[in-house]
Backbone bond lengths (Angstrom), bond angles and torsions (degrees), N, CA, C in turn:
res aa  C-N    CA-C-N  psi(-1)  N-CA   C-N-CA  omega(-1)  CA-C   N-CA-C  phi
1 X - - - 1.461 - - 1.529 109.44 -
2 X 1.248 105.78 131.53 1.516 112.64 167.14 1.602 116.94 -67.78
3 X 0.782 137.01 116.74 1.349 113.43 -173.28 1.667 123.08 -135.29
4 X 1.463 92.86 119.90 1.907 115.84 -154.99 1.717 97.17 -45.98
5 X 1.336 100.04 179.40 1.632 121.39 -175.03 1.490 96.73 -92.62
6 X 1.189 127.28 -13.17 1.649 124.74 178.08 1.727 91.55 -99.08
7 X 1.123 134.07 -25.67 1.757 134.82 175.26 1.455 90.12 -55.16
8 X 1.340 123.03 -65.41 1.110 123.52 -157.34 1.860 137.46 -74.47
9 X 1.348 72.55 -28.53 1.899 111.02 165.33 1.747 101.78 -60.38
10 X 1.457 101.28 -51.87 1.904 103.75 -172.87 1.521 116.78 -70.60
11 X 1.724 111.81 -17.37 1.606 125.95 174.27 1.434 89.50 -69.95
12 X 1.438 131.75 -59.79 1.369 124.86 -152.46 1.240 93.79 -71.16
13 X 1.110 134.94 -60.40 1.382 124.30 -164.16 1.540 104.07 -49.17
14 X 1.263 123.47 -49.20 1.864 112.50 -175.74 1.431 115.82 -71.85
15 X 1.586 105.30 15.96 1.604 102.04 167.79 1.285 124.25 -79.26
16 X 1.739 74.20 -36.24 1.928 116.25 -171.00 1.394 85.95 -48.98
17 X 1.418 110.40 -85.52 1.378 140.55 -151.38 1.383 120.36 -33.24
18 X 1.882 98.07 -43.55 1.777 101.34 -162.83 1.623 86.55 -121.65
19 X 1.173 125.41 22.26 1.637 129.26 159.87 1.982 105.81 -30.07
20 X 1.313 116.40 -52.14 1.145 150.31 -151.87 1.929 94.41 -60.05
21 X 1.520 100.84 -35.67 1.772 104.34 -164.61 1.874 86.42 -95.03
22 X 1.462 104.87 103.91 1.608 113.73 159.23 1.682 102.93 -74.54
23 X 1.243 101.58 160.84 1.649 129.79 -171.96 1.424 81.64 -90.27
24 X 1.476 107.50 121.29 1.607 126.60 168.02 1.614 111.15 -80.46
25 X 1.007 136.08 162.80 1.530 153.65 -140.07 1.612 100.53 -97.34
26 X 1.415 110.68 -33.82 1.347 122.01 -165.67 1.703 94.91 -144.62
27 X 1.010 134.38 112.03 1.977 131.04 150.97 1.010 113.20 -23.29
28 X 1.798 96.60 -63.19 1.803 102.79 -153.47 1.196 100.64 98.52
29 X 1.464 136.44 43.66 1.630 125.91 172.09 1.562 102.70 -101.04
30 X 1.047 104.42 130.99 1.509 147.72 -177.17 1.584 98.77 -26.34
31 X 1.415 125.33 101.39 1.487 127.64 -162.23 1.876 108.07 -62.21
32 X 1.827 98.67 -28.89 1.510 103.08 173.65 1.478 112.19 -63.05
33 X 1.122 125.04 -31.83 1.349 118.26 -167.29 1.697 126.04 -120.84
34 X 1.500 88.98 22.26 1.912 92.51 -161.34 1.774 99.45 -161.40
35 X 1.107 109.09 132.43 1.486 127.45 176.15 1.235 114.67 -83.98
36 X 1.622 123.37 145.93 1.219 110.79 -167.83 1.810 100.45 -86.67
37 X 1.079 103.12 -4.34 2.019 101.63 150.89 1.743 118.43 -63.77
38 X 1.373 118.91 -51.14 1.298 106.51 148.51 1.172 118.22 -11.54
39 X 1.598 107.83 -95.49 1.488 117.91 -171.55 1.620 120.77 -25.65
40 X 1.500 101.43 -39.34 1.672 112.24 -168.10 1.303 91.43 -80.98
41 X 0.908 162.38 -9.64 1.614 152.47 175.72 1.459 82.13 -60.17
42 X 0.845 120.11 -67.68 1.684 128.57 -142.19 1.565 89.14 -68.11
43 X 0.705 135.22 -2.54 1.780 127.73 -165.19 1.519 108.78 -119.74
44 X 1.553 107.12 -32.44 1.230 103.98 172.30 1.483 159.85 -32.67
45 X 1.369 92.75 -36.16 1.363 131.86 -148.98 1.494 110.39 -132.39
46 X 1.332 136.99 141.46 1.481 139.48 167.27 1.524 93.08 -59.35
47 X 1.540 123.73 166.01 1.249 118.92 175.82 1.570 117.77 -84.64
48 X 0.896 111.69 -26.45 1.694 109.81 169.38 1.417 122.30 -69.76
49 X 1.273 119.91 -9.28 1.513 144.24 -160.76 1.712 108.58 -95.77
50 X 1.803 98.37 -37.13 1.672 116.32 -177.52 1.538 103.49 -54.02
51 X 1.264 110.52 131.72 1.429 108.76 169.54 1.405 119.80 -102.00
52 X 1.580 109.43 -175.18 1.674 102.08 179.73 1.639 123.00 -44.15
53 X 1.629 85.45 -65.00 1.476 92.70 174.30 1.828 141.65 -49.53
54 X 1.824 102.78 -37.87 1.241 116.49 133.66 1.631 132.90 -9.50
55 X 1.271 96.11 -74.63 1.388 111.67 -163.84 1.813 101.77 -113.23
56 X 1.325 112.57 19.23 1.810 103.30 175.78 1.808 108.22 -85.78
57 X 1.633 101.96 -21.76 1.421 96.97 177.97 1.731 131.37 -79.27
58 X 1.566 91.71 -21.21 1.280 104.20 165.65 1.353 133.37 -79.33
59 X 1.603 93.14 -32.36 1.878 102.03 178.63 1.318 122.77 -63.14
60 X 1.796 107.17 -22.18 1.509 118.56 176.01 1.544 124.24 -60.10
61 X 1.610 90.17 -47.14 1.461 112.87 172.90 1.380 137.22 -99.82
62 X 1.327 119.73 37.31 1.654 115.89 -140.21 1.853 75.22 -111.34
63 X 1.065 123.54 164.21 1.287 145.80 -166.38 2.030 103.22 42.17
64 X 0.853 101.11 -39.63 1.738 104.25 -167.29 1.238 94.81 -46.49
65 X 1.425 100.66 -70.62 1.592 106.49 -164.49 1.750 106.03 -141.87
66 X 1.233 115.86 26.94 1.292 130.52 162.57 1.503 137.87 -145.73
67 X 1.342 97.90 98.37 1.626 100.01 -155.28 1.074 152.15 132.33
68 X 1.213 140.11 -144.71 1.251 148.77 126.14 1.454 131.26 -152.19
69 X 1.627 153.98 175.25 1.133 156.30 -145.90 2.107 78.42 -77.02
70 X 1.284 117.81 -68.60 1.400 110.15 -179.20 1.153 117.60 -56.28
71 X 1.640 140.37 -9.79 1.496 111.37 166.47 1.197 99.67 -83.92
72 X 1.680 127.78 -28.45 1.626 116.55 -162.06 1.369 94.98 -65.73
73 X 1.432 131.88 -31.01 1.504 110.22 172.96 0.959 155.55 -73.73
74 X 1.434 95.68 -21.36 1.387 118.05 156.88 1.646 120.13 -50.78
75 X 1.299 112.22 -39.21 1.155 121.72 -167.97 1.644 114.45 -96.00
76 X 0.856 108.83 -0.81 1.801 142.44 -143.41 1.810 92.04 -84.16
77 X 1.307 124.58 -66.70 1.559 123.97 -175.94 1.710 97.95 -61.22
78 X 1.327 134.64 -49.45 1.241 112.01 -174.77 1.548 127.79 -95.24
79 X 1.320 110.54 2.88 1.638 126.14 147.71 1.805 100.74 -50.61
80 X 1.403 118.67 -69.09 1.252 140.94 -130.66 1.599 91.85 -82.64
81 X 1.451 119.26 -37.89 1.733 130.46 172.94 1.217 101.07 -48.97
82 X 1.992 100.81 -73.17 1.671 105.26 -169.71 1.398 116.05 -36.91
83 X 1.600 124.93 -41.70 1.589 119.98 174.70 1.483 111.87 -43.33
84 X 1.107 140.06 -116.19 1.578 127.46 146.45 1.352 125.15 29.73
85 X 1.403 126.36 -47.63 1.687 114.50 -179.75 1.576 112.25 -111.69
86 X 1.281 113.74 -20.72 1.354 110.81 -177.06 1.838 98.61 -84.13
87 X 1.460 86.25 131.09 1.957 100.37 167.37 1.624 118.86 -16.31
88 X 1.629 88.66 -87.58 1.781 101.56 170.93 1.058 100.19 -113.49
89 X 1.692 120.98 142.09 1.264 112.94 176.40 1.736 91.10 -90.59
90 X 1.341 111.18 -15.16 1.933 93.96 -168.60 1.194 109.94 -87.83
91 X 1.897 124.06 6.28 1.482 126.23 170.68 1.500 82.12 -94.00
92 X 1.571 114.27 -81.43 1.625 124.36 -138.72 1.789 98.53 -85.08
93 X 1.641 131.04 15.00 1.019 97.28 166.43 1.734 82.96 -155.15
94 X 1.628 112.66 -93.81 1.702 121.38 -174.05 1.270 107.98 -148.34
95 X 0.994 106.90 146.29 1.993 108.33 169.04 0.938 124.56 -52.91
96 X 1.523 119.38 144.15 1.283 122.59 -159.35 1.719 119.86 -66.39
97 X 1.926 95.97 -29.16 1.652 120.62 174.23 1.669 102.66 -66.04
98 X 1.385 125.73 -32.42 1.089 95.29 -170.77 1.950 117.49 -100.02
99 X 1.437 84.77 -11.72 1.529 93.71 172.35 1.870 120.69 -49.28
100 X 1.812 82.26 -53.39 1.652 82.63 -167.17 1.349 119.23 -108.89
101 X 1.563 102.74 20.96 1.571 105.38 158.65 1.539 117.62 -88.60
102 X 1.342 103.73 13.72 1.833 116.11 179.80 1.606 85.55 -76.77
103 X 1.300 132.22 -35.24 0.939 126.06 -163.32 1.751 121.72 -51.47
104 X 1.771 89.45 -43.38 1.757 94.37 -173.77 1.691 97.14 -82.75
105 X 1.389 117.88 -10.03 1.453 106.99 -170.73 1.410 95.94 -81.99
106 X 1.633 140.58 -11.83 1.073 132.90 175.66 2.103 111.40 -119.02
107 X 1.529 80.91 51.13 1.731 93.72 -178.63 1.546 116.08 31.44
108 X 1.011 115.59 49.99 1.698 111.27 -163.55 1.700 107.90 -62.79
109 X 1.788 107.27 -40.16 1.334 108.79 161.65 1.807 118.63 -36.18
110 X 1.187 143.03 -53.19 1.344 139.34 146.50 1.739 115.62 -30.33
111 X 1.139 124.39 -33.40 1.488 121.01 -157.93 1.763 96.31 -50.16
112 X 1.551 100.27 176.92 1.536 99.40 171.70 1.725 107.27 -78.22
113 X 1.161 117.93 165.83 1.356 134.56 -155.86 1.653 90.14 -74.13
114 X 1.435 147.66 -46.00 1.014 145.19 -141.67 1.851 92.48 -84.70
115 X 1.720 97.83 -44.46 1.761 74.15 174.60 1.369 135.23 -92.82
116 X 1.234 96.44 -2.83 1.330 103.26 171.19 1.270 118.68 -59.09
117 X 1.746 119.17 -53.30 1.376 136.85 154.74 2.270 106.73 -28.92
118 X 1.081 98.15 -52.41 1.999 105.72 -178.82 1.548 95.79 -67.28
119 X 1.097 118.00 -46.75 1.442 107.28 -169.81 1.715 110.09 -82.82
120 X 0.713 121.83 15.62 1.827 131.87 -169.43 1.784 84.14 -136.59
121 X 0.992 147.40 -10.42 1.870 141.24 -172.76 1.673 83.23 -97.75
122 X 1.535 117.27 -71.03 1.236 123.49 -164.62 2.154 115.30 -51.02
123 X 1.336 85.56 -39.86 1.543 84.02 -174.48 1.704 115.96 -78.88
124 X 1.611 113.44 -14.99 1.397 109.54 -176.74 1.914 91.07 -75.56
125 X 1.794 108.17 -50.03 1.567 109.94 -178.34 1.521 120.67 -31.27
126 X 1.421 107.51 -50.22 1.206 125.28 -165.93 1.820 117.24 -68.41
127 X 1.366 89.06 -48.93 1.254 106.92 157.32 1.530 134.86 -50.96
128 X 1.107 115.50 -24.41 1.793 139.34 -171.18 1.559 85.78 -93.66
129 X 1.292 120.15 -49.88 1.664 117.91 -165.53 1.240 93.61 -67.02
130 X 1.116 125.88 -55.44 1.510 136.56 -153.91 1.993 89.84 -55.61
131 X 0.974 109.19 -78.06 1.743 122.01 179.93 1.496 112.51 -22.97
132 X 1.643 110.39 -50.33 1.566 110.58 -169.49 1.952 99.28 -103.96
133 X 1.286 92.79 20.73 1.872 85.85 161.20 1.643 105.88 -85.59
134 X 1.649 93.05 174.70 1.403 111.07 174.92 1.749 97.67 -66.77
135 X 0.999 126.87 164.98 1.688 138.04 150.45 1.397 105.25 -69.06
136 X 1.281 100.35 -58.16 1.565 118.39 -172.54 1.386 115.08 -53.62
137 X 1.370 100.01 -38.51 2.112 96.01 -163.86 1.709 84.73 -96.98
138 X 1.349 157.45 37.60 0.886 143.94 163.57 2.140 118.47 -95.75
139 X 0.867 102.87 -24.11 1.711 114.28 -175.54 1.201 112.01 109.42
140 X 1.390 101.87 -111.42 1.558 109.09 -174.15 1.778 90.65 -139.55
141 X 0.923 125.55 31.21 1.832 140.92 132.25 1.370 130.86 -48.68
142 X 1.101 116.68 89.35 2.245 77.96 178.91 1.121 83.52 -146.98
143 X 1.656 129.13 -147.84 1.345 128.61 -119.96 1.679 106.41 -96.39
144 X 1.777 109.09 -38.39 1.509 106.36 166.68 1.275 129.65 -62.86
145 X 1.545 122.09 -8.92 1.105 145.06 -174.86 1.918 103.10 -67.49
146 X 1.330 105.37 -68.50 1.124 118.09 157.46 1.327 140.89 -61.10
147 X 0.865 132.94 -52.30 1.034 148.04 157.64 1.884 111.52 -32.32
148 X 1.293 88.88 -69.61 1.657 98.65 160.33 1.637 115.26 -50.48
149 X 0.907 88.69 -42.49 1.788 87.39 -166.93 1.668 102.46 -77.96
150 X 0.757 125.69 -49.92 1.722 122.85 159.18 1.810 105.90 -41.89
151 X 1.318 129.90 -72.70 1.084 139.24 149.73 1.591 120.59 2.54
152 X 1.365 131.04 -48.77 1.569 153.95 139.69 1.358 95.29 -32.78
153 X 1.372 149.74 -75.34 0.905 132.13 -132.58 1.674 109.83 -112.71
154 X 1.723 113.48 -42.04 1.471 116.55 178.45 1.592 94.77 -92.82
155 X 1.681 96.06 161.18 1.543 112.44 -160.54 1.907 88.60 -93.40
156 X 1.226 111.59 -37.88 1.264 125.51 -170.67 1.644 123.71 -107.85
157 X 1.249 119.35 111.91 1.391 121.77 -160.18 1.753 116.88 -111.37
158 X 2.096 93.08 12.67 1.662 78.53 175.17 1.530 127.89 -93.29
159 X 1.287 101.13 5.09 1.633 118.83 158.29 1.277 112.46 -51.67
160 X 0.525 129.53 -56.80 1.827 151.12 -165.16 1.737 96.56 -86.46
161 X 1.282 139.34 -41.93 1.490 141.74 166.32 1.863 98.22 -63.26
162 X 0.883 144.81 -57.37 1.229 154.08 164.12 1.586 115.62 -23.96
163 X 1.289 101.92 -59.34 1.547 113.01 -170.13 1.884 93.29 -79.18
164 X 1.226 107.21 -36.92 1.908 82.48 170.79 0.971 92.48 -64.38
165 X 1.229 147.38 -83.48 1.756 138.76 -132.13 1.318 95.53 -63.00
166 X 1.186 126.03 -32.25 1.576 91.14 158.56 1.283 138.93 -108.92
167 X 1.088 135.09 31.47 1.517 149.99 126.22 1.471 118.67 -41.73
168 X 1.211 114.43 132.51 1.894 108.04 -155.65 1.869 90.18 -124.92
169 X 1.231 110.52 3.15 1.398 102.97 -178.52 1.590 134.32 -74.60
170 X 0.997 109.21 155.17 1.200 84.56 -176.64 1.797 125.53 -79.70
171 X 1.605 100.01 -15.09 1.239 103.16 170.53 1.529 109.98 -59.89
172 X 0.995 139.26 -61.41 1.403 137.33 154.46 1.683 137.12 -12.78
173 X 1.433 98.64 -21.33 1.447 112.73 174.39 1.907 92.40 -104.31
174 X 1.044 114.28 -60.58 1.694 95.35 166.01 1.362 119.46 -31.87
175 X 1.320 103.08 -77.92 1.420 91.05 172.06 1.380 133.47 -34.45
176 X 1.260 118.27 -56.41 1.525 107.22 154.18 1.069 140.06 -22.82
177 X 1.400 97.51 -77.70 2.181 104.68 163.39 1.619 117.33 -34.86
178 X 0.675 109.65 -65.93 1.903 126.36 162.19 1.655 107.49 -25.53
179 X 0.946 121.27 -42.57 1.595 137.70 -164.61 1.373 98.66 -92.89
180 X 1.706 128.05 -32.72 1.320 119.37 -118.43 2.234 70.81 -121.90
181 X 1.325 101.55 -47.30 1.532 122.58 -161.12 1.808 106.70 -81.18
182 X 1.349 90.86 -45.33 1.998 100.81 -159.88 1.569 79.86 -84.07
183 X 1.411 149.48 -82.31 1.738 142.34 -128.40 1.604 99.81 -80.75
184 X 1.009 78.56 173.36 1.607 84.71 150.76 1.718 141.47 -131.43
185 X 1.343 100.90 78.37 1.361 104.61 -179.70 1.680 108.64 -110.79
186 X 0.767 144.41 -15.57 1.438 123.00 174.90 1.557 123.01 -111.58
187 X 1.210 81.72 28.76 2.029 96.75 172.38 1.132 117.63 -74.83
188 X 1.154 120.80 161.95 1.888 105.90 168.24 1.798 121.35 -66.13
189 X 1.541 86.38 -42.20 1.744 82.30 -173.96 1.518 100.79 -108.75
190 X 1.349 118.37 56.52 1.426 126.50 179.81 1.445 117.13 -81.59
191 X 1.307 130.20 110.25 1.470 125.16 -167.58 1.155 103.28 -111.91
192 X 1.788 126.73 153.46 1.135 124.29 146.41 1.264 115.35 -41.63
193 X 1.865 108.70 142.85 1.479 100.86 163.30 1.469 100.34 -155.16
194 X 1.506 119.74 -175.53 1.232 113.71 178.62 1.693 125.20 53.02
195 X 1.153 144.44 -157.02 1.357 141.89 167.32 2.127 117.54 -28.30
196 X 1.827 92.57 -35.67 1.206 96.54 177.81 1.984 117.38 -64.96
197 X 1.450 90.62 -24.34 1.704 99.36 -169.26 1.618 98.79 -50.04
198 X 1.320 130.14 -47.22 1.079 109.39 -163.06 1.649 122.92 -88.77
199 X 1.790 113.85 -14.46 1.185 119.81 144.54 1.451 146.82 -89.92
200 X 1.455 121.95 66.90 1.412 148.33 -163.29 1.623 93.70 -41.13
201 X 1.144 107.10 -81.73 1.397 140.32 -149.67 2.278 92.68 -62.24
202 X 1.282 108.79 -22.37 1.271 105.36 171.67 1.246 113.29 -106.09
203 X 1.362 119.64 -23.66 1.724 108.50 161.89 1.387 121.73 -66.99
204 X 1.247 110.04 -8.29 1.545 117.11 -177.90 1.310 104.49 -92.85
205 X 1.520 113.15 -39.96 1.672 88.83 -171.40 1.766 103.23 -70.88
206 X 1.397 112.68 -32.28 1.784 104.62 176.12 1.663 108.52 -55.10
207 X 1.220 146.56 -49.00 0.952 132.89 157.21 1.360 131.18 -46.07
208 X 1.554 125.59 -31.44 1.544 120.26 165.26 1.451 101.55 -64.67
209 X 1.462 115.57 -47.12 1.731 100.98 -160.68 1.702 105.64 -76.08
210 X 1.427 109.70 -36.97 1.929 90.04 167.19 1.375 134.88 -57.66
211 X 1.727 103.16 -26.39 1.670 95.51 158.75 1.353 117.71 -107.08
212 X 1.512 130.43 62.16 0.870 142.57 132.16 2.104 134.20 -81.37
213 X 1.444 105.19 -175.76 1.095 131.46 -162.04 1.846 99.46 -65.02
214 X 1.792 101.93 -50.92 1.141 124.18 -150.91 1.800 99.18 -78.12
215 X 1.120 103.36 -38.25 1.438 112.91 -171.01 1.903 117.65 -66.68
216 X 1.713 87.40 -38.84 1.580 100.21 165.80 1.605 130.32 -79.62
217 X 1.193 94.27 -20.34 1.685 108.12 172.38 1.928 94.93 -65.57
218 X 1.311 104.59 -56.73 1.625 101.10 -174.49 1.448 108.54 -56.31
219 X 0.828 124.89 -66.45 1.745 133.99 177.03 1.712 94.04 -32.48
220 X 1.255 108.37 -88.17 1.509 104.25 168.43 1.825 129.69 -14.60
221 X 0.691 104.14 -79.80 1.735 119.67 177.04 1.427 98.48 -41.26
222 X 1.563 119.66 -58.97 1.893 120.73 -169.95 1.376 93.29 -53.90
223 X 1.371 112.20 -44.73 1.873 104.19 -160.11 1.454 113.80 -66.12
224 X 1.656 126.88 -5.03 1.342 114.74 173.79 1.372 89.52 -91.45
225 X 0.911 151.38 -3.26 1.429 125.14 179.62 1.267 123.43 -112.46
226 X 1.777 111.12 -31.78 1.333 125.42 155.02 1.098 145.24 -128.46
227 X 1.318 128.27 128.06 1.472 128.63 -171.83 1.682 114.30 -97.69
228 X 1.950 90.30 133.71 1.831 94.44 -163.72 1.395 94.97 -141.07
229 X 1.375 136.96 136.42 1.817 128.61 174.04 1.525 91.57 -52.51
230 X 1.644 131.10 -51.73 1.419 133.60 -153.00 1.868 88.70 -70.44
231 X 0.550 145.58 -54.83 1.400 156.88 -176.23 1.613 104.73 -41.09
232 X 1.226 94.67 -84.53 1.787 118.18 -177.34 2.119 102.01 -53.42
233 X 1.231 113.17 -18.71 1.604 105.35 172.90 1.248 101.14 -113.65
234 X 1.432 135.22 11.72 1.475 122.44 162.36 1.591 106.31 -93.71
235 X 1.603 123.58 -21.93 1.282 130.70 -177.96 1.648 94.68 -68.87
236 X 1.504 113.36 -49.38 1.460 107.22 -161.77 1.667 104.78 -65.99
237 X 1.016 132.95 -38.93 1.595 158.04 -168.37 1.449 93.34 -52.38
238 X 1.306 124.46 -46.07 1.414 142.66 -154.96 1.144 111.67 -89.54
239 X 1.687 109.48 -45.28 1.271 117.49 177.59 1.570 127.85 -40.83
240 X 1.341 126.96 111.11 1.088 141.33 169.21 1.893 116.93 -28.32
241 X 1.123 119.53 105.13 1.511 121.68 -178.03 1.625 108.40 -47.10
């Protein structure tokens, strides 16, 4: 991910924000499944200092069976960075779905209003980066990845449909195709599955808005200026029977 000077602006601010959650003495990670070397990873290091690998064993397990809603916050701004700078987070760290569905496992809807506001700044930022990256320089990441993984946490995803349509890049119309060609949402017998199974009601609205008006206007518009096979078979895909 490329990631803008307002991406990076929205990390600092959730340093600001959840400054407040100190690193407790002990987690509390699950004695069945975690060494008290585990634990010392986490202690090692200043928190901005923790790296992917550092912190990939904890991010898996952090409220389930490591923690609590206050350590994930503590830990929460430099989880939320690493997304953003590391290549792939689903090679070099975790998926984006499972990262930030920690969110509802730690009622974040309850949080106080100010972070809720940081955590809704960071995910539109992140999101904007995500749009004007390469396809290519991302791994095996791309747009359902995100999308989904935001999806985990907000109930409502046409915020996030909005900010593509207005993104004029062309990475953004890749991305599209990618969304439109690789998943499966605009099939007939297209079901949630996987990470989506447990958000129905948000895989559906991504499937209403790809077979919409708005989605074909974009497809449309790229094609006078550029010609792509992925392009030219997401228009046909779209095309109205």
């Amino acid at each position: 991910m490329n990631r803008t000077a307002d991406c990076a602006s929205a990390v600092e601010a959730l340093y600001t924000i959840f400054e407040s959650y100190s690193l407790h003495a002990n987690t509390r990670a699950c004695p069945c499944c975690h060494t008290p070397a585990d634990e010392g990873v986490l202690h090692a290091k200043p928190l901005r200092e923790l790296s992917a690998k550092d912190l990939q064993m904890y991010t898996r397990d952090a409220i389930l069976v490591w923690g609590s809603e206050a350590d994930f916050k503590h830990f929460l701004p430099r989880i939320f960075e690493l997304m953003t700078i590391v290549r792939d987070p689903m090679l070099d760290f975790t998926e984006p779905p499972w990262v930030f569905a920690k969110l509802r496992l730690g009622h974040w809807e309850n949080w106080a209003i100010k972070e809720q506001k940081a955590v809704r700044h960071y995910f539109a930022t992140a999101w904007h980066s995500f749009l004007r990256s390469d396809p290519d320089n991302n791994g095996f990441t791309d747009s359902d990845d995100w999308i989904c993984g935001i999806g985990q946490a907000e109930d409502d995803l046409r915020p996030y449909f909005a900010l593509w349509e207005a993104e004029k890049s062309i990475e953004a119309v890749r991305h599209l195709c990618s969304l439109i060609l690789d998943h499966a949402f605009v099939q007939v017998d297209a079901r949630a599955q996987n990470f989506w199974a447990d958000r129905k009601t948000q895989w559906a609205q991504v499937r209403q808005w790809l077979s919409g008006d708005a989605v074909r206007q974009i497809l449309n518009d790229a094609s006078s200026d550029w010609r792509n096979d992925a392009l030219d078979l997401a228009i046909q895909v779209l095309r109205p029977v």
